[in-house]
N, C-alpha and C positions, 0 to 999 in steps of 0.2 A: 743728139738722137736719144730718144728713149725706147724702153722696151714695146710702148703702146704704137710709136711712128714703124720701129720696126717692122712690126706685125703687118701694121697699114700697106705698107712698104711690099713686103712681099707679097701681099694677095691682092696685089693693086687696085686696092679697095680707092670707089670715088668719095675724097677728102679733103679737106680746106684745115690749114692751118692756123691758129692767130695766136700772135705775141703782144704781151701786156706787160708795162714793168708792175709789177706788185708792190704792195703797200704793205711794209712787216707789221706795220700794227692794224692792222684790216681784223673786223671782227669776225666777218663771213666771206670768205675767199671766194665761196661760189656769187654772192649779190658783187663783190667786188667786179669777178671777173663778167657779171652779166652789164654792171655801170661803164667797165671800162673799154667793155666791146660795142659798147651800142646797145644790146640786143636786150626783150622783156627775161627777165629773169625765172619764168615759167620754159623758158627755151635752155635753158642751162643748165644741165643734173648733173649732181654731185653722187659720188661714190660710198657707198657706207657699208663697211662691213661690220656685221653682227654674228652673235657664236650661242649656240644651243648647247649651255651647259648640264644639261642635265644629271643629276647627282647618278653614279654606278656606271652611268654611259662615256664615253670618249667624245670629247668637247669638237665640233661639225662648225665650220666656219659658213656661213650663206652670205650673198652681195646684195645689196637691193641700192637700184641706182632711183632716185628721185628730182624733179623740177626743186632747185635751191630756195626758191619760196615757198615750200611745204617744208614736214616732215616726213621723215618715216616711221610708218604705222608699224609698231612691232608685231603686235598681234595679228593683224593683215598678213604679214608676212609671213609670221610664223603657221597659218592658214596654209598661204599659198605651197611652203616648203615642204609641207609633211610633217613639222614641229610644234611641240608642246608650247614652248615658252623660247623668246628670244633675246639678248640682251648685246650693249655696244660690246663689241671686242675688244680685247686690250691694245693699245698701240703695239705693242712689242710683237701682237700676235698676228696683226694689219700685216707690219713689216714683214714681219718673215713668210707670212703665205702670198703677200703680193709681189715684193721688191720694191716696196712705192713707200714713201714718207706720210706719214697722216698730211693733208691739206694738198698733195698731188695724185693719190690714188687714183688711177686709169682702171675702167675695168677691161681693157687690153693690154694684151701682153704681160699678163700677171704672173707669178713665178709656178704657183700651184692652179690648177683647174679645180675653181669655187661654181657652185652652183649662184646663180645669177641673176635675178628678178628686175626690168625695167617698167617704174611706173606706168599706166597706160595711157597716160595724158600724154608721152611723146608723141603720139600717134597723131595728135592736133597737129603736127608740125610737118614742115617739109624735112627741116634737119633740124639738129640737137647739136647743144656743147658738150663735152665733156672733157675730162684733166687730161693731158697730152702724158700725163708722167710727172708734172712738175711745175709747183706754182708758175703763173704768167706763161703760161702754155693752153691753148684748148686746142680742142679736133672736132672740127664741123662736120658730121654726118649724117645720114638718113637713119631716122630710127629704126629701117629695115636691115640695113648696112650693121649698124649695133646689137642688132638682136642675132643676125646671123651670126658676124665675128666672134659673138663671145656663147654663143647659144642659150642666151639668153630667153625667159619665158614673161610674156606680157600679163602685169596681174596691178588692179586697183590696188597699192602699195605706200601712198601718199596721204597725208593728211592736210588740210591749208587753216 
C-alpha cells in the first residue's frame, strides 16, 4: 500500500489499479508505463513538481500533472499559479514535501498540501493514469475523481 491507494482507500473513491514490472533502465517511466499497460500515452500524466524561487521570498513548492507525451509548460504554469517565474524542484525537495521518490510521485496522498494544476487535455478522457506511489504502480481514475481528490485546478499547462 501506498500513501496515494490509502487516500483512495478511504474516500472510496471509484479506481482501477494496474501492476507493471518496470524496466530500471527505462528512459521515461511514464511512456514506459503507458507501453506496458496498453494504453495512448496522452492518457497517462506524470507528476512534476516545480518551486518558485524567488530571490528575498520563501521558496513555494506548485504540482503540475501533465499527458507523459508532453511537457510542462513553466511559464503556463507559472501564469496559472500566481508566479513570476518557475523552475524543476530539487529532488531532495520533491521528497520531503511529497513522501514520493522522483519517478513514483502520486499527486495523492502527498505529505504536505501543494497547490496542484492538471493539464486540460485529461478532460479528453474518460479516465487518466497516474503513479500509485511507486514505479510499476498506476491508478486509473476520472479526471474529475483527480481534480476533486487533490483539488486540483484545470489550466492549459502542457506543451507537445
Amino acid at each position: 500500500m501506498t500513501p496515494a491507494i490509502d487516500l483512495l482507500s478511504k474516500t472510496n473513491a471509484n479506481f482501477t489499479l494496474h501492476e507493471y514490472q518496470p524496466d530500471p533502465n527505462a528512459s521515461s517511466y511514464g511512456l514506459e508505463a503507458a507501453q506496458k499497460l496498453g494504453v495512448t500515452p496522452g492518457k497517462v500524466f506524470k507528476t512534476l513538481v516545480v518551486a518558485d524561487t524567488t530571490p528575498g521570498k520563501k521558496s513555494v513548492l506548485v504540482v503540475g500533472i501533465v499527458p507523459v507525451n508532453g511537457s510542462l509548460n513553466l511559464k503556463t504554469l507559472a501564469r496559472a499559479a500566481g508566479r513570476k517565474k518557475l523552475n524543476m524542484a530539487a529532488p531532495v525537495d520533491v521528497q520531503r514535501a511529497t513522501g514520493y521518490v522522483m519517478g513514483g510521485v502520486s499527486p495523492l496522498g502527498q505529505k504536505k498540501r501543494l497547490p496542484i494544476y492538471v493539464d486540460s487535455s485529461a478532460q479528453e478522457h474518460d479516465t487518466v493514469y497516474i503513479s500509485a506511489g511507486k514505479r510499476g504502480l498506476e491508478i486509473e481514475l476520472t479526471p474529475a475523481d483527480l481534480c476533486r481528490l487533490t483539488g486540483a485546478t484545470l489550466a492549459a499547462i502542457a506543451h507537445y
